[in-house]
N, C-alpha and C positions, 0 to 999 in steps of 0.2 A: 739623661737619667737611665738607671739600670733598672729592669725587671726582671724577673725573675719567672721562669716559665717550667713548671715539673711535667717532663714526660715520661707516663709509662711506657715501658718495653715488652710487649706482650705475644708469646707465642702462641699462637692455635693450633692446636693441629686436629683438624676435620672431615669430615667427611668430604669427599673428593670426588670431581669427577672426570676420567680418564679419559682418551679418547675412544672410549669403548664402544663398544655395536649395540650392550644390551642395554633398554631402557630401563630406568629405576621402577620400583615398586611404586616410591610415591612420588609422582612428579610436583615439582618447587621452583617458582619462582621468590628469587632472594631480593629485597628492594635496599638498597643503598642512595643517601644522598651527598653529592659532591660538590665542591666550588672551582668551578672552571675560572681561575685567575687573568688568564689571557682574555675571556671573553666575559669577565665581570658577571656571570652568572651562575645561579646554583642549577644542577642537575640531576634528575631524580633516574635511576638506571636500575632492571630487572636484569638478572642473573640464572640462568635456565641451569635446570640439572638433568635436559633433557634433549633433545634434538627433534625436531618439527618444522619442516619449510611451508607448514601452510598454519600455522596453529592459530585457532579462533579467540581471540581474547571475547570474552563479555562485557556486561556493565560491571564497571570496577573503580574504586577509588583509592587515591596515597591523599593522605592529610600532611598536613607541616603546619608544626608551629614556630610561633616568632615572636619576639619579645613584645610587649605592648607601645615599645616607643615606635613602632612601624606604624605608619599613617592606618586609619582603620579604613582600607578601602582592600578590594578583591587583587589577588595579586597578578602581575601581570607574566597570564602561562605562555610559553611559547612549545607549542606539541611539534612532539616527533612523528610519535609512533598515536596513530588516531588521534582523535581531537578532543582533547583535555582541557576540562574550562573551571575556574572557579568557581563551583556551585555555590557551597555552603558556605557562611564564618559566621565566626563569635568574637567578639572583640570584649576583652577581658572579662570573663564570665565571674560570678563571688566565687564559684571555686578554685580557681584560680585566676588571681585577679593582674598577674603578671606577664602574662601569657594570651597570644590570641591565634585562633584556630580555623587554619581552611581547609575544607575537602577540595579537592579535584577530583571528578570527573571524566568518565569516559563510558560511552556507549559501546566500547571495543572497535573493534577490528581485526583483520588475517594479518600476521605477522611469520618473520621466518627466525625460531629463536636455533641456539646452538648451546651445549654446554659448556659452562665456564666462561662463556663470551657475554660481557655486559650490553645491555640493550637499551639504548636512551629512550627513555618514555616522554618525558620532557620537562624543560627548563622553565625557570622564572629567575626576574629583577627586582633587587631591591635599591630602592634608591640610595643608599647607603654603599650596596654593595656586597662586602661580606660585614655581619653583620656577627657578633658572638651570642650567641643561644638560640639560635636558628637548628633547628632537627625536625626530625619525622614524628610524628603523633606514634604512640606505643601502646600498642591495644593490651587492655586488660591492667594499667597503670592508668594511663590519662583520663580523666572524666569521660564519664558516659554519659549517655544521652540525660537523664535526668535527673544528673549534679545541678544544683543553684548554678543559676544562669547560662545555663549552655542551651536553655531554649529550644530543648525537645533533640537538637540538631544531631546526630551520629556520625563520630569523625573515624567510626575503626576502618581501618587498613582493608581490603579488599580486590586480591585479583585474582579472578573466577575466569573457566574458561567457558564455552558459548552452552555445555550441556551444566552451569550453575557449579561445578568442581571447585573449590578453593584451594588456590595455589600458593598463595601467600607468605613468605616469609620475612623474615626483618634481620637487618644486620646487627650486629654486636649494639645494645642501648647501652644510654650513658651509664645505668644502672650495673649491667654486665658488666664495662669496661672498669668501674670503682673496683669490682669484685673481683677481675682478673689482675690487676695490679695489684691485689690484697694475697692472692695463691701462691704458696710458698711451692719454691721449685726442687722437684723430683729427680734422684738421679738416677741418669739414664738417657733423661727424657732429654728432648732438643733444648737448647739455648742459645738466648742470644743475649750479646753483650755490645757495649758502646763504647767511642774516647773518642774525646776527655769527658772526665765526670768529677766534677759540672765541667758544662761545655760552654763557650765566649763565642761570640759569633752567630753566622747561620747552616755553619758544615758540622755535621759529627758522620762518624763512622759507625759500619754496623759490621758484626759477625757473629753468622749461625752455626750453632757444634754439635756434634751429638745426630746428625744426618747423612746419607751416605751422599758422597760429591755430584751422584745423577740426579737427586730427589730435586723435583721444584719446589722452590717456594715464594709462593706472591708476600711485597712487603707491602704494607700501608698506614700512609700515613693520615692520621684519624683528629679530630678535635674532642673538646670531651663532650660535646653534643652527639659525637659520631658522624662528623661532616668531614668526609673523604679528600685530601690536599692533593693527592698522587699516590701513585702505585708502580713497583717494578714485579716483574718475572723473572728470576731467577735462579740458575741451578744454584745449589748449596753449595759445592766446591766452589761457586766464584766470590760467595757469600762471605768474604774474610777481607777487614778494613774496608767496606764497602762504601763510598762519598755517598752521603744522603744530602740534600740541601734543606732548608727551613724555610718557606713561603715567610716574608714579611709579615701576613694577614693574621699567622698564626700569634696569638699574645697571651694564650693563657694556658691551662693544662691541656696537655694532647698526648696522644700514645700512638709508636709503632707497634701494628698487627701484623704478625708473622703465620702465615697459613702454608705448612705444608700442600701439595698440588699431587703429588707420587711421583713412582720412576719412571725417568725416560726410556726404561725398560720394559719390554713388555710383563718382565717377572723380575719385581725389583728386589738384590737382593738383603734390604734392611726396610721394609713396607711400612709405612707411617702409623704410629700408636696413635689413631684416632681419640677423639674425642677426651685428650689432654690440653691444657691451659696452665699458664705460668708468666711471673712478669716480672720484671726487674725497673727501677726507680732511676730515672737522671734530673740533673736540675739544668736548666738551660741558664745561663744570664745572659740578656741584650742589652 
């Protein structure tokens, strides 16, 4: 049987961080969750925009939700980085009655973060596997603590470092991603484009335009919960008819994320128009 699979094509281009000496004004960790296919589990990963070989984490939590056909029992975390345990859940609250809800936990720990280098926090199993609508709890959307039956419990995002600071931030939501496939594209701006369209199989090709050949840029491939497949680094000049593959797991809307990185120059000379988004539409059929 054939299905049909619409992935958006979405460029970011954002705030960056270089291999620079100066630190930022506001230090951020960025949390991302991922499916490690080879080791059948998901992976929860910080993203520093900052550099610190001792840095204090605090008490902090990442929530994920998961559909309610997942057994209602705690999920099983396997910690990297301090010891992360499933405190909290809710297993389909009346406000949402589709959906159930765990905090994890941590007491912190010293870690050694770097910028732009991801940092696994840690994983969890589901017995399933990969599972479709599995993603991160998204503060300031998802029920708060004293929606109908969420029982008091507080699942927002939180990672603080040991003097209470909030560092916190969140990758592209499913919500963002509808909105960037909806952004009509600016000329000038970077692009990127695919073939075939529609695509048969599990290869399409990708090419980035409108960037100078040194600029990096990471590609990624996203589900439409925002559950991370894989990722490349690459310069943009290599970025033309570029093989991407399709994870089997993948079966319903997803989109590649294109994030400009800067020049491999210390003074590059076409500098990334930050904080532009744009997205072009394929249809996949398997």
């Amino acid at each position: 049987m054939k299905t049909s699979l619409l992935l958006g094509l979405l460029v970011m281009v954002s705030a960056t961080y270089p291999p620079a000496i100066a630190q930022p004004a506001s230090p951020e960790l960025r949390v991302s969750l991922s499916y490690n296919a080879d080791r059948s589990q998901y992976e929860v990963y910080a993203e520093a925009n900052f550099a610190n070989d001792q840095f204090l984490l605090g008490p902090s939590q990442i929530s994920v939700v998961v559909p309610k056909s997942v057994a209602d029992q705690s999920l099983n975390v396997i910690s990297s980085t301090g010891r992360w345990t499933d405190y909290s859940t809710v297993f389909a609250p009346a406000t949402t009655p589709e959906s159930d809800f765990h905090g994890v936990y941590t007491l912190g720990r010293s870690m050694a973060v770097q910028p732009g280098v991801p940092l696994l926090l840690f994983a969890f199993v589901l017995p399933t596997g990969y599972l479709d609508g599995v993603r991160l709890f998204v503060n300031g959307q998802d029920p708060h603590a004293g929606r109908p039956g969420m029982m008091g419990g507080d699942f927002v995002n939180t990672l603080q470092n040991h003097k209470g600071t909030e560092l916190y931030r969140s990758g592209p939501t499913p919500t963002e991603l509808v909105q960037l496939t909806q952004a009509k594209p600016e000329v000038g701006k970077p692009t990127l484009s695919v073939y075939p369209n529609p695509v048969t199989g599990d290869v399409l090709t990708v090419t980035v335009g409108q960037l100078a050949p040194d600029e990096r840029v990471r590609l990624r491939l996203l589900s439409a919960t925002g559950v991370e497949f894989g990722r490349v680094d690459e310069l943009a000049g290599q970025l033309v008819n570029y093989r991407l593959r399709l994870p089997r797991q993948l079966t319903g809307p997803a989109y590649i994320l294109a994030e400009p990185l800067g020049s491999t120059q210390r003074e590059a000379a076409h500098p990334s128009a930050s904080g532009q988004a744009f997205s072009t539409r394929l249809i996949i059929l398997n």
